[in-house]
NUBALO-400267 format. One line per 3 residues: number of its first residue (from 1); for each residue x, y, z of C-alpha. Coordinates in steps of 0.02 Angstrom, whole numbers, plus 50000, padded with zeros to 5 digits. Example, Ala and Ser with C-alpha at 12.3 -4.5 7.8 and 13.67 -1.06 7.14 Angstrom:
# residues 2
1	50615:49775:50390 | 50684:49947:50357
***
This chain:
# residues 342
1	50605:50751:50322 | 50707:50589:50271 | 50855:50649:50346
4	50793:50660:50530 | 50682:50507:50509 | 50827:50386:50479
7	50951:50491:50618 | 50832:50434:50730 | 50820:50266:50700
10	51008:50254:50682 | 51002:50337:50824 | 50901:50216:50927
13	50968:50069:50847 | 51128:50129:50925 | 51101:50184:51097
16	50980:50008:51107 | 51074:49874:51024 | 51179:49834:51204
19	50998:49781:51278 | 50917:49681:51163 | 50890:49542:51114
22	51020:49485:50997 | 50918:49493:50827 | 50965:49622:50739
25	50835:49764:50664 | 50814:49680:50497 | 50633:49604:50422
28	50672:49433:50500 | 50848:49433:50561 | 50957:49321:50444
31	50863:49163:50475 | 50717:49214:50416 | 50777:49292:50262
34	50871:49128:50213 | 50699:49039:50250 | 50631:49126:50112
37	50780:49100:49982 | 50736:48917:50041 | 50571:48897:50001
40	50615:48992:49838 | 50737:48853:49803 | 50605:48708:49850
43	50470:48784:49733 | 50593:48807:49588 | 50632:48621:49602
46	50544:48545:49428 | 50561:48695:49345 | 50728:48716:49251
49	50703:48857:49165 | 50701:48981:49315 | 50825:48860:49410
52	50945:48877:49274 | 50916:49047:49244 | 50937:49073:49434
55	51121:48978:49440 | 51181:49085:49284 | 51165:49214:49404
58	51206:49151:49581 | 51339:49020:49522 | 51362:48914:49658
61	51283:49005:49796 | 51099:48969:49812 | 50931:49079:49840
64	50943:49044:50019 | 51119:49091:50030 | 51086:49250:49978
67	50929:49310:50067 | 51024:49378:50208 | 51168:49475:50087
70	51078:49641:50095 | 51095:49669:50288 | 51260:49601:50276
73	51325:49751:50167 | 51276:49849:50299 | 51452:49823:50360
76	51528:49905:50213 | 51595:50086:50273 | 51518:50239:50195
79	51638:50390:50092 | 51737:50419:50232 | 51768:50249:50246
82	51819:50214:50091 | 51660:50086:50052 | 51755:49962:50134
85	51674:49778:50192 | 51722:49749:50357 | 51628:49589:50483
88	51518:49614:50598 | 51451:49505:50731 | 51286:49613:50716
91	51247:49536:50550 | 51331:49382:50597 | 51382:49200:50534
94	51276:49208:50381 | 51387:49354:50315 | 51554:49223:50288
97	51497:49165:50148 | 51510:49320:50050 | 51681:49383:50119
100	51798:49288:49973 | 51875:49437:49869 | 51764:49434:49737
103	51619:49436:49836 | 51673:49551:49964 | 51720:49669:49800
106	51525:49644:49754 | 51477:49713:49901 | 51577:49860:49923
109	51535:49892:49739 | 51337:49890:49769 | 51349:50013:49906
112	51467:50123:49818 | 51332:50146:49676 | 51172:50144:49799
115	51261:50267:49914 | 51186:50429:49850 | 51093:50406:49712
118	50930:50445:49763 | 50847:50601:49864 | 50874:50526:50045
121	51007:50624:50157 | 51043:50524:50289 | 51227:50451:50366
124	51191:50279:50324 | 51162:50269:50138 | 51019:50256:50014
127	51027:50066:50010 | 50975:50072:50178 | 50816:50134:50139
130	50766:50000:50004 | 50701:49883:50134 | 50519:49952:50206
133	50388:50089:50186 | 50314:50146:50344 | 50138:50174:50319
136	50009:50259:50458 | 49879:50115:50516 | 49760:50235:50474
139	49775:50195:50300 | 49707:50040:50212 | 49813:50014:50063
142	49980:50064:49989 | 49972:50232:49885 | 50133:50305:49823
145	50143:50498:49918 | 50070:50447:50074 | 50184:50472:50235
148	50302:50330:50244 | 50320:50287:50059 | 50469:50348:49942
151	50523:50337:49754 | 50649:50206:49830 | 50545:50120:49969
154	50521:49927:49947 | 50382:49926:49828 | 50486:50029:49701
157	50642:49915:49756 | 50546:49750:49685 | 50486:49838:49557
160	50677:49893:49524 | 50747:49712:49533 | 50612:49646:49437
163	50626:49766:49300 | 50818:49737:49289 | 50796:49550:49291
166	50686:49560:49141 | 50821:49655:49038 | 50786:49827:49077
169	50908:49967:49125 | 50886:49998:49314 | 50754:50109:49348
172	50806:50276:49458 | 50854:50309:49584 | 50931:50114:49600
175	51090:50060:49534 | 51063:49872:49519 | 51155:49724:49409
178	51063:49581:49362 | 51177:49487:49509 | 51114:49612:49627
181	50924:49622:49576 | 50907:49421:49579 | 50994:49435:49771
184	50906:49604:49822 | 50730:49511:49766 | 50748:49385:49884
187	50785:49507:50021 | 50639:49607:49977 | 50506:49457:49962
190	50548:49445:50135 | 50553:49635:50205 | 50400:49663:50128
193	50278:49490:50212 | 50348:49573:50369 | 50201:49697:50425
196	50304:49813:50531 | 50404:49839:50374 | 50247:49908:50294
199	50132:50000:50414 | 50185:50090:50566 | 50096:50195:50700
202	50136:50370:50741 | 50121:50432:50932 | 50114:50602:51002
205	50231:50626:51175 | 50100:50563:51261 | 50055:50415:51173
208	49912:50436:51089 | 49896:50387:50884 | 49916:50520:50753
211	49876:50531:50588 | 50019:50598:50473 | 49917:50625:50325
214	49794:50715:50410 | 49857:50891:50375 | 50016:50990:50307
217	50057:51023:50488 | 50056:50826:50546 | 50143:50796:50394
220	50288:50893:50435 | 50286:50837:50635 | 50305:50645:50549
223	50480:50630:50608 | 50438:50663:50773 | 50282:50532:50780
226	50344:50415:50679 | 50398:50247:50769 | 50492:50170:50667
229	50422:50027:50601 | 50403:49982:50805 | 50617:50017:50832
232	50563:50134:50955 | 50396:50046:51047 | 50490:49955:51211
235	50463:49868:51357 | 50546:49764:51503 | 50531:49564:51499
238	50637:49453:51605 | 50741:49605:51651 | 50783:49663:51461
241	50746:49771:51330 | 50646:49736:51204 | 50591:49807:51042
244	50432:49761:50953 | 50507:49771:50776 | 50657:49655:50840
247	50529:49556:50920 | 50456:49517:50766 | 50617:49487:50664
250	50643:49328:50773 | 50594:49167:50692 | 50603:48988:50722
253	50726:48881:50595 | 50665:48768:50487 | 50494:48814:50544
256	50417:48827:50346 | 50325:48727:50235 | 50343:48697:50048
259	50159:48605:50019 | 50092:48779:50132 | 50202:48885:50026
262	50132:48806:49850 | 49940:48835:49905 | 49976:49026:49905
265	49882:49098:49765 | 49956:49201:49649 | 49924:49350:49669
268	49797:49442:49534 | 49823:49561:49431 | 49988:49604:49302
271	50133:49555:49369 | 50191:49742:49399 | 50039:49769:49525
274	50108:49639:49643 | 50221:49727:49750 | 50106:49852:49797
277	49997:49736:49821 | 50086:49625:49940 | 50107:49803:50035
280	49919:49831:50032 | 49896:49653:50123 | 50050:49668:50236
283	49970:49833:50285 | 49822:49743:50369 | 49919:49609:50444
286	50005:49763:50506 | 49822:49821:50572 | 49792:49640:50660
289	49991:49666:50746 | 49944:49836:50839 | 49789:49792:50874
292	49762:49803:51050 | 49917:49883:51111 | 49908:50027:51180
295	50073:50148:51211 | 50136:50266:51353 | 50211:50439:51352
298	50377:50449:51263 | 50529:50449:51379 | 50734:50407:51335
301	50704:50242:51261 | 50562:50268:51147 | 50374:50267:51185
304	50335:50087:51298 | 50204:49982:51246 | 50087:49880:51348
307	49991:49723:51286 | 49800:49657:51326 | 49895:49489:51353
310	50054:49452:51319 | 50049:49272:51303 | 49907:49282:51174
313	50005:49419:51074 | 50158:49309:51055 | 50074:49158:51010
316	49973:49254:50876 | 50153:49328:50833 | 50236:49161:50797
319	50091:49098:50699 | 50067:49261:50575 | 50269:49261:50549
322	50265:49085:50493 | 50123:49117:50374 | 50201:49286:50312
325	50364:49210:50268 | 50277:49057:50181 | 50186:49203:50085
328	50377:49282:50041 | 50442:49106:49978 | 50291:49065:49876
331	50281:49220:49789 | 50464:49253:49759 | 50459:49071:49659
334	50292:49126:49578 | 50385:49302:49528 | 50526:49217:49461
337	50443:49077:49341 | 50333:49242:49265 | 50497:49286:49218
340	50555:49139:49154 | 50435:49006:49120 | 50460:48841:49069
***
């Protein structure tokens, strides 16, 4: 099932990218992800345990340098390619920093060992795959074996990079170094406060919601329904393109608060609970973000969705992405002084 689920959003991503907006498909686009690695930074300030522990890893590149370096090695060629780091204006500016030979070696190195080491099939590698877990609205919390969630989806990814930060061996199916699971961690923070990186709806032709988990027989039509973490939910503004998950990837700069970030709770429970967690609560925000749209039959460009009131929706868009990435900074600074306290 894997296999066709990620064709097709390669596939859209592909035959789309010429008319949208210019954010790439990635939780947050670049500038999101290096709000997060900022915020991380801020919060670590006082604290130099974790901020030395963090530049005996980094060197001289810093947590918000690094949140966007796992959508940048998606320029690195596959097999046939040779795993070979190449630029690309998709991923943008924020990728020159990590194209010195060293780095650029990193990269190609990562991908190499997170090509195919897990049970994925796809074109585009397992690494690819790290970032989300697409589960149904009609669920309420993150369980491991519903529709949408894999032994190397985003909760097991944090859990991965946390493990391997603590001095464990990487966990299978990853292949992380300490380097990468300190860099991959800020990434993640941020994938998973996005909620169309967590919950998803799935649409028959016409439109209308299904459940995947309903039955053996949805389960297997998944693929078809699926939407892609809202990739393939469209419409027309101003004479474009748009897609609701790229929507949603596009942030404003320097938007984010450090006092809001440091009256985020931590979150309860062990410290290995939290990811799944944070996908249990991104889940409902995921709930609050369809709510109210409603979706027409499927035709070339994906299924189109309509909104109650635009202007409304974006405004409440704006506000929750702000919030969610606050969430991401805070508790990627509250993950890493667990780790190493003061």
């Amino acid at each position: 099932m894997t296999s066709m689920r990620s064709w097709i959003r390669l596939a859209i991503a592909a035959l789309l990218l010429p008319l949208m907006a210019p954010a790439p498909a990635m939780a947050w686009g670049p500038d999101g992800h290096r709000e997060v690695g900022s915020l991380g930074d801020r919060l670590l300030v006082g604290h130099p345990n974790a901020s030395a522990q963090v530049k005996a890893i980094l060197g001289d590149l810093t947590l918000a340098d690094v949140g966007p370096w796992a959508d940048c090695i998606r320029s690195v060629s596959g097999p046939a390619g040779g795993f070979k780091y190449s630029h690309s204006p998709i991923y943008g500016a924020p990728c020159v920093i990590f194209e010195s030979p060293g780095l650029t070696a990193n990269m190609e190195d990562y991908v190499r060992r997170n090509w195919s080491n897990c049970t994925y099939t796809g074109n585009d590698g397992c690494h690819t795959q790290y970032h989300f877990t697409d589960l149904a609205l009609q669920r309420s919390a993150y369980q491991f074996g519903l529709v949408g969630t894999f032994d190397y989806d985003i909760v097991h990814g944090i859990d991965a990079a946390v493990a391997v930060l603590r001095g464990k061996p990487s966990p299978a199916p990853f292949n992380f170094t300490k380097q990468d699971a300190l860099i991959l961690l800020v990434h993640f923070l941020g994938d998973i406060h996005q909620p169309l990186h967590v919950g998803a709806v799935y649409l028959d032709p016409k439109g209308n919601l299904v459940d995947p988990d309903s039955s053996p027989a949805e389960r297997e039509r998944a693929d078809h329904t699926s939407t892609f973490g809202g990739n393939s939910l469209t419409w027309m503004t101003g004479g474009r393109l748009q897609k609701l998950h790229s929507v949603w990837d596009g942030v404003t700069v320097g938007d984010y608060s450090a006092a809001d970030a440091r009256k985020v709770p931590v979150t309860p429970g062990d410290p290995s609970t939290w990811a799944a967690s944070w996908a249990t609560e991104s889940l409902g925000e995921a709930h609050d973000a369809f709510a109210g749209l409603t979706f027409g039959a499927h035709a070339k460009q994906g299924w189109p969705v309509r909104f109650a009131n635009a202007s409304t929706y974006q405004t409440y868009r704006r506000k929750t992405q702000r919030q969610q990435i606050e969430k991401g900074g805070a508790r990627l600074a509250q993950l890493l002084l667990t780790m190493w306290p003061d």
